[in-house]
ZAKOLDO-767326 format. One line per field, with one value per atom (N, C-alpha, C): residue in three letters; atom name; y, x, z. Coordinates in pm, whole numbers. Layout:
! residues N
res	ALA,...
atom	CA,...
py	Y,...
px	X,...
pz	Z,...
This chain:
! residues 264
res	UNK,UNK,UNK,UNK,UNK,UNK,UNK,UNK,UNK,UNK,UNK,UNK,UNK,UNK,UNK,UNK,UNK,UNK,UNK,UNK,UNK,UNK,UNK,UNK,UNK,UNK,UNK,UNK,UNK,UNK,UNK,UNK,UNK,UNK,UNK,UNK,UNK,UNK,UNK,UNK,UNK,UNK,UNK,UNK,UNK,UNK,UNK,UNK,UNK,UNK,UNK,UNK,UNK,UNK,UNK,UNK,UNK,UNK,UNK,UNK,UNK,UNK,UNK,UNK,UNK,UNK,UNK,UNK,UNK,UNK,UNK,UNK,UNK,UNK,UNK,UNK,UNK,UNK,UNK,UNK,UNK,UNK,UNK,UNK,UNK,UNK,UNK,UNK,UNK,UNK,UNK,UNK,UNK,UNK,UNK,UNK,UNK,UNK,UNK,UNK,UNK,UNK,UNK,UNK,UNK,UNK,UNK,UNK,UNK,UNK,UNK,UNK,UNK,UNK,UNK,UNK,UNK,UNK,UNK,UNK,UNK,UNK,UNK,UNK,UNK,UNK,UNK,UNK,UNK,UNK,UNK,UNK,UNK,UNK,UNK,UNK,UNK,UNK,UNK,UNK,UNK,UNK,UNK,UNK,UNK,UNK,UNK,UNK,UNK,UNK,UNK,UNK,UNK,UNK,UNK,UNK,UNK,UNK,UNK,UNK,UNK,UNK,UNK,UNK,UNK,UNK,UNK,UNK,UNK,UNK,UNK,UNK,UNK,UNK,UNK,UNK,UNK,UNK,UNK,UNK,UNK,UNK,UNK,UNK,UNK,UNK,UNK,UNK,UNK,UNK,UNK,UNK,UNK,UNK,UNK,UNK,UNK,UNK,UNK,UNK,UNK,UNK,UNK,UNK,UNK,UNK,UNK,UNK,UNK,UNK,UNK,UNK,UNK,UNK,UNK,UNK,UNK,UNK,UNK,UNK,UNK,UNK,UNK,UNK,UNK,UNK,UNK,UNK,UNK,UNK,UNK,UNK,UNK,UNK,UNK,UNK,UNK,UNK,UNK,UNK,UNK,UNK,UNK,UNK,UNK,UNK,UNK,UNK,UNK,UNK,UNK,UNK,UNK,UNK,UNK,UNK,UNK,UNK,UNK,UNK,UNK,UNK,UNK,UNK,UNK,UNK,UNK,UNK,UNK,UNK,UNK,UNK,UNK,UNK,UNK,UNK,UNK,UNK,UNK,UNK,UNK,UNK,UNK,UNK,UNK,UNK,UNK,UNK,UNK,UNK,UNK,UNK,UNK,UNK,UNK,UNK,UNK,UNK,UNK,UNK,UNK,UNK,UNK,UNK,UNK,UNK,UNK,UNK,UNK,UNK,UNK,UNK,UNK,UNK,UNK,UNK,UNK,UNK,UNK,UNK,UNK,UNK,UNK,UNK,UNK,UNK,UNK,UNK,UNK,UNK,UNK,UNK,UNK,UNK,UNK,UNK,UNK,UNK,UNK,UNK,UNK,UNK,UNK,UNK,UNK,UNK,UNK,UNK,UNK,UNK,UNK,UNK,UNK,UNK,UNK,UNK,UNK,UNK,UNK,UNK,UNK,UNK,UNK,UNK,UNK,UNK,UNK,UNK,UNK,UNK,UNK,UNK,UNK,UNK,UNK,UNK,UNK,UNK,UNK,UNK,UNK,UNK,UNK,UNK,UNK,UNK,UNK,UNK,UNK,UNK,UNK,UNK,UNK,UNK,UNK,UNK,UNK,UNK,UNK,UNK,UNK,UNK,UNK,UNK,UNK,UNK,UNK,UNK,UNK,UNK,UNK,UNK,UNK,UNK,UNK,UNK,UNK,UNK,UNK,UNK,UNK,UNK,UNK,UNK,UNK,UNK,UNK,UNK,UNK,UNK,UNK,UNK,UNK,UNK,UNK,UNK,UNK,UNK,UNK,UNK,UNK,UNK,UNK,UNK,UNK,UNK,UNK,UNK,UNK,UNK,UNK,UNK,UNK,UNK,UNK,UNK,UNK,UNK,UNK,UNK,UNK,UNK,UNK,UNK,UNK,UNK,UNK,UNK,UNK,UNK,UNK,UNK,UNK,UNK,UNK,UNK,UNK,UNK,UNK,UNK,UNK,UNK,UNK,UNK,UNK,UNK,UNK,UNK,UNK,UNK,UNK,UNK,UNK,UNK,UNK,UNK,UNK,UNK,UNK,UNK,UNK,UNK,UNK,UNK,UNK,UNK,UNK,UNK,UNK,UNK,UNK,UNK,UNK,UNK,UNK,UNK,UNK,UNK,UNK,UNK,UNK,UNK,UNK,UNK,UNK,UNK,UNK,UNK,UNK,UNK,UNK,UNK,UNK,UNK,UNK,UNK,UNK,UNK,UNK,UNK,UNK,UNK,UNK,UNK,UNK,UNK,UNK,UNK,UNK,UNK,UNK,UNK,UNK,UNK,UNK,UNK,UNK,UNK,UNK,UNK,UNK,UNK,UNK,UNK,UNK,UNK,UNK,UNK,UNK,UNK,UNK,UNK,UNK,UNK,UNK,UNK,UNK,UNK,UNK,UNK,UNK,UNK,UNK,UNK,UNK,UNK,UNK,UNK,UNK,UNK,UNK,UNK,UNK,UNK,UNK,UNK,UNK,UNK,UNK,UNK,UNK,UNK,UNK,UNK,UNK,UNK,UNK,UNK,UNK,UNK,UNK,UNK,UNK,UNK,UNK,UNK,UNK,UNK,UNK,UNK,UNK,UNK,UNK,UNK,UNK,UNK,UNK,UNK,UNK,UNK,UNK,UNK,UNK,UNK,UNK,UNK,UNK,UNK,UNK,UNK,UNK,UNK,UNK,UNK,UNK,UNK,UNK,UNK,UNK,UNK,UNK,UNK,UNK,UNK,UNK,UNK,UNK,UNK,UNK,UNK,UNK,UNK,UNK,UNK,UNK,UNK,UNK,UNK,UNK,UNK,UNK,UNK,UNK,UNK,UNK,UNK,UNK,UNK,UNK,UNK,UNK,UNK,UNK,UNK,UNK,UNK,UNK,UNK,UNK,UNK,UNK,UNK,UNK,UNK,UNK,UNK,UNK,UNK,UNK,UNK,UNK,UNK,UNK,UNK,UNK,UNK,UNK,UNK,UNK,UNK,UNK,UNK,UNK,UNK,UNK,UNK,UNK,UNK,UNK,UNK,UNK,UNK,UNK,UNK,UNK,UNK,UNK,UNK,UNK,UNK,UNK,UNK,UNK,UNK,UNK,UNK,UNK,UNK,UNK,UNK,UNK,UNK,UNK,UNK,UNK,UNK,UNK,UNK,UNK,UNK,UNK,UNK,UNK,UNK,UNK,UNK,UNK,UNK,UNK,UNK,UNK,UNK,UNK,UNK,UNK,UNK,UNK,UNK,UNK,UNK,UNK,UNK,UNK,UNK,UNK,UNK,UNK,UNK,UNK,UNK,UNK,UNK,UNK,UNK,UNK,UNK,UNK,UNK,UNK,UNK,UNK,UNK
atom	N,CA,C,N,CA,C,N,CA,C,N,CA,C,N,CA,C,N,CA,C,N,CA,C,N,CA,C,N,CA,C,N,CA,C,N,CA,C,N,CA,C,N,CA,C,N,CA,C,N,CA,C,N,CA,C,N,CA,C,N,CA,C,N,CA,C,N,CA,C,N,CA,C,N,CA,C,N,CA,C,N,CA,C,N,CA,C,N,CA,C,N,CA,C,N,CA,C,N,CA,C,N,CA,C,N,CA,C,N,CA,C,N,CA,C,N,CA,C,N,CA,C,N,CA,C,N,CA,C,N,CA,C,N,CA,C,N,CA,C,N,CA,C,N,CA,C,N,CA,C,N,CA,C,N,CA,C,N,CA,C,N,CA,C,N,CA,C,N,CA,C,N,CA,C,N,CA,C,N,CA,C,N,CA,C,N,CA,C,N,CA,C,N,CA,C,N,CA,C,N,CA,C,N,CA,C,N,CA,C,N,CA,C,N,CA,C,N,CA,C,N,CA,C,N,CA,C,N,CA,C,N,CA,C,N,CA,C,N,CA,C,N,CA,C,N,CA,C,N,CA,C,N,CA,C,N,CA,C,N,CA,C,N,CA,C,N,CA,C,N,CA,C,N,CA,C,N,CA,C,N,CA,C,N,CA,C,N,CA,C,N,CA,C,N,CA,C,N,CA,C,N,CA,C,N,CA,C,N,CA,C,N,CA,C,N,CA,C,N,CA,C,N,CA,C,N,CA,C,N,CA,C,N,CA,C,N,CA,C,N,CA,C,N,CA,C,N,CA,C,N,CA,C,N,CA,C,N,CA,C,N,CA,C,N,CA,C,N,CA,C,N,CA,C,N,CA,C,N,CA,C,N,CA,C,N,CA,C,N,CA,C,N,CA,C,N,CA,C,N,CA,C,N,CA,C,N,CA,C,N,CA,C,N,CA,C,N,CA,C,N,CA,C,N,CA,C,N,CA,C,N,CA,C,N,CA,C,N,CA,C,N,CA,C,N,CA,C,N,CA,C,N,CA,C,N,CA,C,N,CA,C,N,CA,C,N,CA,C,N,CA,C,N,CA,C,N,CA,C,N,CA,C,N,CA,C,N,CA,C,N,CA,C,N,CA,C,N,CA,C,N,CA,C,N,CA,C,N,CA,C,N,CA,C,N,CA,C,N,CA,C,N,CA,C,N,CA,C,N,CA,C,N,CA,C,N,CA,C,N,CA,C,N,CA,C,N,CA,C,N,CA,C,N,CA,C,N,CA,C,N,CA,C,N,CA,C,N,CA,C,N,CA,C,N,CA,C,N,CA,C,N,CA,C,N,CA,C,N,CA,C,N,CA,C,N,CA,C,N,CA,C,N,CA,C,N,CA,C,N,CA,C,N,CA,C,N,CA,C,N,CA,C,N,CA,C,N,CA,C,N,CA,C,N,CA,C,N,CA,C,N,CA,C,N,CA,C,N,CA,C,N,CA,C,N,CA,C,N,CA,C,N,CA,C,N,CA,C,N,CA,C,N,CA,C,N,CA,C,N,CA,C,N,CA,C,N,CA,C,N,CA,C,N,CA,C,N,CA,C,N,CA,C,N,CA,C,N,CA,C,N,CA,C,N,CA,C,N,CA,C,N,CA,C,N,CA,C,N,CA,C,N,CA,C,N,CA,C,N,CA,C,N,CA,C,N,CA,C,N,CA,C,N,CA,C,N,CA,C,N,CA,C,N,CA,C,N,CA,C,N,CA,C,N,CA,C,N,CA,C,N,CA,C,N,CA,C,N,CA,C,N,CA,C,N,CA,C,N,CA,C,N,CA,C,N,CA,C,N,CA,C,N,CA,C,N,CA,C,N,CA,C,N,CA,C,N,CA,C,N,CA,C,N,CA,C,N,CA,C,N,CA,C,N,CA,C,N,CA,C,N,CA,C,N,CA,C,N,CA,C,N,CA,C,N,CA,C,N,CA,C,N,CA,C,N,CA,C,N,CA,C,N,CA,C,N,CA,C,N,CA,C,N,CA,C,N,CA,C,N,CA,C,N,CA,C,N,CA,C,N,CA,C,N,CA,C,N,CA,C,N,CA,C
py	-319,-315,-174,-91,110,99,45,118,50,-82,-167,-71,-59,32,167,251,356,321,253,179,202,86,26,185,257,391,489,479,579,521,361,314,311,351,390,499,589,748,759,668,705,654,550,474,599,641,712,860,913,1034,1070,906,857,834,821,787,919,957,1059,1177,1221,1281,1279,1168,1086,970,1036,1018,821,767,638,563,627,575,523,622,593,487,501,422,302,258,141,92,146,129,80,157,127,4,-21,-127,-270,-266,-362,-335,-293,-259,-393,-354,-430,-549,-574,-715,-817,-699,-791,-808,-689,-731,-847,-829,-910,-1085,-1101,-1260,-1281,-1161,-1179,-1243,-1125,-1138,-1325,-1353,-1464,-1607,-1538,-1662,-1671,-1561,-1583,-1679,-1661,-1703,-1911,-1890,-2026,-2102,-1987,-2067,-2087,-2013,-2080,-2194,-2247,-2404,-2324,-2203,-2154,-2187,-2257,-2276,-2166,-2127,-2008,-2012,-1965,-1948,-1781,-1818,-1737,-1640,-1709,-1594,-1588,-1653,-1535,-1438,-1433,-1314,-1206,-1257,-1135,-1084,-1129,-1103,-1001,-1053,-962,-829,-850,-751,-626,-748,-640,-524,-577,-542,-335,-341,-217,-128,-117,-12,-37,-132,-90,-27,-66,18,129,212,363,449,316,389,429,340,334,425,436,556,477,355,267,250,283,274,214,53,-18,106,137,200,292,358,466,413,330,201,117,114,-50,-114,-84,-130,-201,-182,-267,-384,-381,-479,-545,-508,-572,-669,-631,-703,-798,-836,-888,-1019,-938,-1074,-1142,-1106,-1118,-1255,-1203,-1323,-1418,-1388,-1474,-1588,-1527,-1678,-1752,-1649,-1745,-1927,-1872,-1938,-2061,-1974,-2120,-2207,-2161,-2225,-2318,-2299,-2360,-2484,-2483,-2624,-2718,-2692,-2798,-2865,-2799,-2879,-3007,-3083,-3221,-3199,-3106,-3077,-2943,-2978,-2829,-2742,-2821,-2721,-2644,-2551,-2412,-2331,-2346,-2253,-2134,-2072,-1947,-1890,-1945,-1866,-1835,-1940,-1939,-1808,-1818,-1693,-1559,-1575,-1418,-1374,-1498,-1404,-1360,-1423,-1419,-1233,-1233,-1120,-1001,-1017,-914,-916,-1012,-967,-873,-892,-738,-667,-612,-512,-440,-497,-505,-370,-450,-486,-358,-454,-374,-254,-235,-110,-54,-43,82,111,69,107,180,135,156,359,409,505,615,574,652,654,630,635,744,727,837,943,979,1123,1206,1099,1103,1193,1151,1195,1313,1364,1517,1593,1730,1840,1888,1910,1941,1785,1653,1526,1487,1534,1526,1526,1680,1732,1629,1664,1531,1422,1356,1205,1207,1254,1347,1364,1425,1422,1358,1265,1124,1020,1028,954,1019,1082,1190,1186,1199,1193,1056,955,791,757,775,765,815,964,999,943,914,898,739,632,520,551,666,641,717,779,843,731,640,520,449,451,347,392,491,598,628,654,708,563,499,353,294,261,207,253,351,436,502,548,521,438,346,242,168,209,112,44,108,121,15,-116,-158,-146,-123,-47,-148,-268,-372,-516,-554,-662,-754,-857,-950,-962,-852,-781,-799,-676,-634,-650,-696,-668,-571,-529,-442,-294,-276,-117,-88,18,108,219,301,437,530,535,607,601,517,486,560,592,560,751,780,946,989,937,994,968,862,824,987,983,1132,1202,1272,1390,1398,1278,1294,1327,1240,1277,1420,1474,1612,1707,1679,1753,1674,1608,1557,1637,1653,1740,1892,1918,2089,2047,1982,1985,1971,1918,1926,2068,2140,2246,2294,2356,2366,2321,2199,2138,2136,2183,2163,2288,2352,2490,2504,2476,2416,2527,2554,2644,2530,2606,2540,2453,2507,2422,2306,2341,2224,2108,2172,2112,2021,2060,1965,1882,1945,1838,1680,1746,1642,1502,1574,1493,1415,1463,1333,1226,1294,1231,1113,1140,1040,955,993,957,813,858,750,635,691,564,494,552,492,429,432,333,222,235,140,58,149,-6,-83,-26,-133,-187,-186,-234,-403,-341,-440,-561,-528,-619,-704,-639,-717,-810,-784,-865,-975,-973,-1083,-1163,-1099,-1221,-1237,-1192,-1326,-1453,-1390,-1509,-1611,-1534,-1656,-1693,-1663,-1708,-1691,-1603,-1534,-1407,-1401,-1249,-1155,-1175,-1047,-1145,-1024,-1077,-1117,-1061,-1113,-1133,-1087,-1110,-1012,-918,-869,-745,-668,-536,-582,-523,-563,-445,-545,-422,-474,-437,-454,-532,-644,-766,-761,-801,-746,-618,-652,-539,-431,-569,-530,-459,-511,-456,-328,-283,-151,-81,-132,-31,-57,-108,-123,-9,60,196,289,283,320,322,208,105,178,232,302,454,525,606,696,614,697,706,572,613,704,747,840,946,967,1118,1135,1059,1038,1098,1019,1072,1236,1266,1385,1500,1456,1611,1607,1486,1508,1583,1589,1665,1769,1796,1944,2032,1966,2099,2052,2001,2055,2147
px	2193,2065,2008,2101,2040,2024,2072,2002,1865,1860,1690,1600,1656,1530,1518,1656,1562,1472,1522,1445,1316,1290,1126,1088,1170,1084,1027,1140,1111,954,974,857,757,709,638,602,682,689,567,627,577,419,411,265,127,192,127,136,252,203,119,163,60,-87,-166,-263,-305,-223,-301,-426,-383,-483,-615,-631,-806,-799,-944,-960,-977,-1062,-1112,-1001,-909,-759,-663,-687,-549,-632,-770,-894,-830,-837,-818,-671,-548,-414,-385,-485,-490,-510,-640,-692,-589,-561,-402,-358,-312,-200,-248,-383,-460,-501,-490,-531,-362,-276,-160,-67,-100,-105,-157,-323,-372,-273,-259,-192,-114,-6,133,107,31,-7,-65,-163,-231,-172,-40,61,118,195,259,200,58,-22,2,-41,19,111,223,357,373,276,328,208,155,18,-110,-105,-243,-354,-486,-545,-667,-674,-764,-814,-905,-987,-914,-774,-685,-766,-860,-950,-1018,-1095,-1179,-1170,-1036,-1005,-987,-900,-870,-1006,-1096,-1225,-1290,-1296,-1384,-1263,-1172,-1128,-1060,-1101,-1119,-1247,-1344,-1451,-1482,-1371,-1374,-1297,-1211,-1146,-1291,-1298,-1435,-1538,-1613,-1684,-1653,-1539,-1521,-1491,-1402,-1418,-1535,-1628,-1766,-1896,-1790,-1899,-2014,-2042,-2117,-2135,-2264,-2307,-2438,-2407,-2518,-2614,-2496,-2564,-2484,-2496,-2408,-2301,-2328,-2263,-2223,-2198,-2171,-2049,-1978,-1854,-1812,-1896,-1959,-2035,-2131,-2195,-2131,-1986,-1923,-1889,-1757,-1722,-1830,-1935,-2009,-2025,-2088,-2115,-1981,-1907,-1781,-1731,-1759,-1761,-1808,-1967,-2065,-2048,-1970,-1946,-1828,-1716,-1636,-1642,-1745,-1817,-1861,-1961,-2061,-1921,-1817,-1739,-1652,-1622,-1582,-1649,-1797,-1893,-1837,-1799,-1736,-1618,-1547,-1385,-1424,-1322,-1321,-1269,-1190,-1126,-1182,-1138,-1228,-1134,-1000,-864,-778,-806,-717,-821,-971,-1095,-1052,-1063,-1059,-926,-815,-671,-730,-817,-805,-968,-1021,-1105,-1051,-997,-918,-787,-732,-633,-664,-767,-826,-899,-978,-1077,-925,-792,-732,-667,-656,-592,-625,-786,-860,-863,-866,-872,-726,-624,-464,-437,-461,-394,-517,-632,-755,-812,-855,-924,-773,-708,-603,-548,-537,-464,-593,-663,-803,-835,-748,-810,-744,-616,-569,-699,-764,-876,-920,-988,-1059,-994,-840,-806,-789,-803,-773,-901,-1045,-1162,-1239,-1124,-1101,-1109,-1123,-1112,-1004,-907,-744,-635,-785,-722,-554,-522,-389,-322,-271,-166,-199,-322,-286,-242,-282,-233,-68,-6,105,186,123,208,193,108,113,250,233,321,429,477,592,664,595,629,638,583,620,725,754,842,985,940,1132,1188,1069,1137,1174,1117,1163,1339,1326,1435,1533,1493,1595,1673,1530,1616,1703,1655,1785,1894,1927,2066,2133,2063,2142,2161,2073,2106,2221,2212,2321,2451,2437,2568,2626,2535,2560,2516,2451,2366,2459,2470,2529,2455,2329,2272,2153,2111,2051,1896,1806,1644,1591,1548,1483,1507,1618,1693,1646,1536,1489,1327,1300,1222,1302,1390,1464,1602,1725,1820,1894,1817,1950,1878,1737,1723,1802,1822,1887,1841,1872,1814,1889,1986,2030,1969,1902,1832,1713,1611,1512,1517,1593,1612,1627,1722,1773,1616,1494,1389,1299,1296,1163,1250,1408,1400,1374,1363,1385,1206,1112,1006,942,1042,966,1023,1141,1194,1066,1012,893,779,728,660,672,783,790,853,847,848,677,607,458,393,421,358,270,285,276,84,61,-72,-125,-32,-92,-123,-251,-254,-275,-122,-40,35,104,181,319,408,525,576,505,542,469,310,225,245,285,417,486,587,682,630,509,473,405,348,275,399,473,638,632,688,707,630,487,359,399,346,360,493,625,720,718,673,701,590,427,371,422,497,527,627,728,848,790,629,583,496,475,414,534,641,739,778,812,823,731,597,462,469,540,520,645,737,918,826,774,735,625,549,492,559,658,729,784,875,966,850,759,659,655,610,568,721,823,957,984,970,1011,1078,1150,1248,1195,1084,1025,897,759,632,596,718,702,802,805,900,894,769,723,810,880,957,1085,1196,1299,1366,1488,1564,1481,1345,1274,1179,1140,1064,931,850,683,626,480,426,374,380,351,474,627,740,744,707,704,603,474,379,319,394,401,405,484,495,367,306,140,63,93,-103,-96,-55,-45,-76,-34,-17,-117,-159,-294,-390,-460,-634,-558,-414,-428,-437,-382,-368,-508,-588,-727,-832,-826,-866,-841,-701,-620,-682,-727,-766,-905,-978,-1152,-1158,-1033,-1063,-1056,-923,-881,-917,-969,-1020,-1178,-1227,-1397,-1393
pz	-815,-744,-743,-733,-720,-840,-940,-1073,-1110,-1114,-1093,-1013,-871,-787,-919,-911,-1028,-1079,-1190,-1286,-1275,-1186,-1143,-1115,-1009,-960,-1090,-1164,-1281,-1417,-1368,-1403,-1343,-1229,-1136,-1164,-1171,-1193,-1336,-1432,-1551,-1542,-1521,-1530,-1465,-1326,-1249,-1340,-1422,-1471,-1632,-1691,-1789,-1765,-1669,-1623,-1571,-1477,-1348,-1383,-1512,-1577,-1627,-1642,-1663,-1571,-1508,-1395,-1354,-1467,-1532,-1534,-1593,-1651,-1533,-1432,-1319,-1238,-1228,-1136,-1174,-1316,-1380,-1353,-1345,-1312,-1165,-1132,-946,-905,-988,-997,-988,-1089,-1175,-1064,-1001,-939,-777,-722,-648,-684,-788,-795,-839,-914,-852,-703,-611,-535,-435,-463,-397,-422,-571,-594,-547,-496,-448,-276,-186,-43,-58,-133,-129,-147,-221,-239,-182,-103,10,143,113,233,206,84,24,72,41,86,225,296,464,525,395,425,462,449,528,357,425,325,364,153,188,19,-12,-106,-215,-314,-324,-447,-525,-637,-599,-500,-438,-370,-312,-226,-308,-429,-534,-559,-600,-678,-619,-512,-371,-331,-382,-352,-450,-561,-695,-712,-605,-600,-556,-460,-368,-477,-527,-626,-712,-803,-898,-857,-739,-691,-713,-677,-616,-757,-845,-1009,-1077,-1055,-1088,-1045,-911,-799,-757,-739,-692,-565,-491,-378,-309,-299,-302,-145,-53,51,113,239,281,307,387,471,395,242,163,213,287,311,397,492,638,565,488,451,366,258,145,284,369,471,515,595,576,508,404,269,206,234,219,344,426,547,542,548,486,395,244,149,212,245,318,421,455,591,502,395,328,252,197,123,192,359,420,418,472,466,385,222,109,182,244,300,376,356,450,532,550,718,803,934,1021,1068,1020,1067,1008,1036,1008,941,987,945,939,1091,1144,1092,1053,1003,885,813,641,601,706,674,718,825,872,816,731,640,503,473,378,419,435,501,531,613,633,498,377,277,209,202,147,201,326,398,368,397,394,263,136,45,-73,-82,-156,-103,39,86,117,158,229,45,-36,-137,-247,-201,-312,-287,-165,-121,-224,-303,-402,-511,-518,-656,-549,-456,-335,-369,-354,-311,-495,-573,-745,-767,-747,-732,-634,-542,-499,-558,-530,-549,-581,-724,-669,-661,-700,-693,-730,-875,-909,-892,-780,-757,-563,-536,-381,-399,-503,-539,-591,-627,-659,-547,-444,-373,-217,-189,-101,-192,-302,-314,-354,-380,-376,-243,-126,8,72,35,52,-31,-141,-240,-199,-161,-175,-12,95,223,190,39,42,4,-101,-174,-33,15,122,232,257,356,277,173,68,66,36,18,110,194,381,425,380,499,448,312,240,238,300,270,439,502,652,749,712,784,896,1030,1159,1238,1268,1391,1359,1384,1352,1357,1272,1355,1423,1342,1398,1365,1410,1292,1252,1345,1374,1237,1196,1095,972,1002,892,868,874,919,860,736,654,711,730,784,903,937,991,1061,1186,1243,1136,1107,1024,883,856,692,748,909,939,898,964,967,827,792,634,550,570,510,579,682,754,662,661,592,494,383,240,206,333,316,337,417,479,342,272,131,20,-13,-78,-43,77,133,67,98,69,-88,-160,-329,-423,-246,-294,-278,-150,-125,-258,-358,-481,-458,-432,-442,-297,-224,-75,-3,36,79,246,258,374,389,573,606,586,588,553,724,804,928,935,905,836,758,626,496,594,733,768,847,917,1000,892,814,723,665,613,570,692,777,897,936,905,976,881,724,628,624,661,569,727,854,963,896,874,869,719,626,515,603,623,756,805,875,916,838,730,600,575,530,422,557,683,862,796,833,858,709,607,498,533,568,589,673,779,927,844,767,707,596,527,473,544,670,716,804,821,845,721,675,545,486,529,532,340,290,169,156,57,99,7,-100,-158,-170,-193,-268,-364,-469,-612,-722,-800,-896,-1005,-1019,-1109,-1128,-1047,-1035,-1020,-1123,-1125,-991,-932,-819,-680,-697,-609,-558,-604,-601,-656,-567,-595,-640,-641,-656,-515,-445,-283,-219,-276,-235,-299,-364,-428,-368,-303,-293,-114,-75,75,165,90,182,183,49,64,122,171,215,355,409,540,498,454,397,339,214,149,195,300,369,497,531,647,601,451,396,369,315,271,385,470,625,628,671,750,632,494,361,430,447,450,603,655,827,792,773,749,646,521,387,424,513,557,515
């Protein structure tokens, strides 16, 4: 199983350092990356009877990375209004059904799948299209990445203490710690691109490496809903595409956020 996770990581590694350089190129990878997510979340939704409109969710939510590759801005605000119109067909597509039950689940999981899955992950094209984009995109995931590979290694190897069993049962406080330091050492292997004080540097590691804890947390907690033990199948070692990039979706619109505050 540790050598699959390499694996996949080192294939991770590569895709992202094959791409990262043109700008169009990684937009487009990202992309892929969001719309196989989106199939994975949508099937899952599947598998627990929730009925929901599963290509259109992808579609509409293929929509928000293209946009931002494209630099497309129907308005200041388009995003409020994508949401919106987005609601909107939902609603009219409902009218076709013969039944009136399980409306409100099948539009609001639908609607949080894009939000979830398409906007929080879409924000890596955002920080790609920075100032200095490369080396930030570089190292958000550098710092989600090594605090994944850190909980794997410490937990697996000292793991007693159970974190949240009922979630997770195999994480660990000891996987949870061994995950912040490996992130706050990711952190200070980024400095390099970050014109950060080194106390800064550590605070940032922690900041990131906890809400990365609480993405791959928040995805465990929806498959055991949807009562599946990975999202996909597509990553060997590691399941999905969502199981691989879970730790993100938390992650990049905060780092995304925390650069547009602080390099004002």
């Amino acid at each position: 199983m540790l050598i699959k996770r390499i694996i996949s990581t080192i294939i991770l590694a590569g895709i992202i350092a094959s791409t990262v350089l043109v700008d169009w190129l990684c937009g487009l990878a990202i992309t892929i990356f969001i719309i196989l997510g989106l199939y994975e979340f949508f099937t899952m939704l599947e598998h627990k009877g929730i009925n929901i409109y599963k290509y259109f969710g992808i579609a509409m939510g293929a929509v928000i990375p293209l946009s931002i590759l494209f630099r497309f801005e129907l308005t200041k605000a388009w995003e409020l209004l994508f949401i919106i119109l987005t609601l909107l067909f939902l609603i009219i597509m409902q009218f076709r059904r013969r039944e009136n039950s399980g409306v409100i689940v099948g539009i609001s999981t639908t609607i949080f799948g894009i939000l979830y899955v398409a906007w929080c992950f879409s924000f890596l094209i955002k920080i790609r299209y920075m100032a200095g984009g490369i080396g930030l995109l570089v190292s958000v995931v550098l710092i989600t990445k090594a605090g994944d590979i850190g909980a794997y290694l410490v937990g697996s190897r000292f793991g007693k203490t159970p974190l949240i069993p009922r979630i997770s049962p195999k994480k660990s406080v000891e996987g949870a710690i061994g995950g912040l330091l490996f992130s706050v050492l990711g952190a200070l292997a980024s400095r390099v691109f970050l014109p950060f004080s080194y106390l800064h540097i550590v605070a940032l590691g922690v900041f990131l490496g906890a809400l990365g804890q609480l993405g791959d947390l928040s995805e465990s907690l929806m498959k055991r809903d949807c009562q599946v033990k990975d999202s996909g199948n597509f990553v060997p070692g590691i399941g999905g595409i969502l199981d691989l990039l879970d730790s993100l979706l938390f992650t990049v619109p905060a780092f995304y956020f925390y650069l547009s505050i602080v390099l004002k």
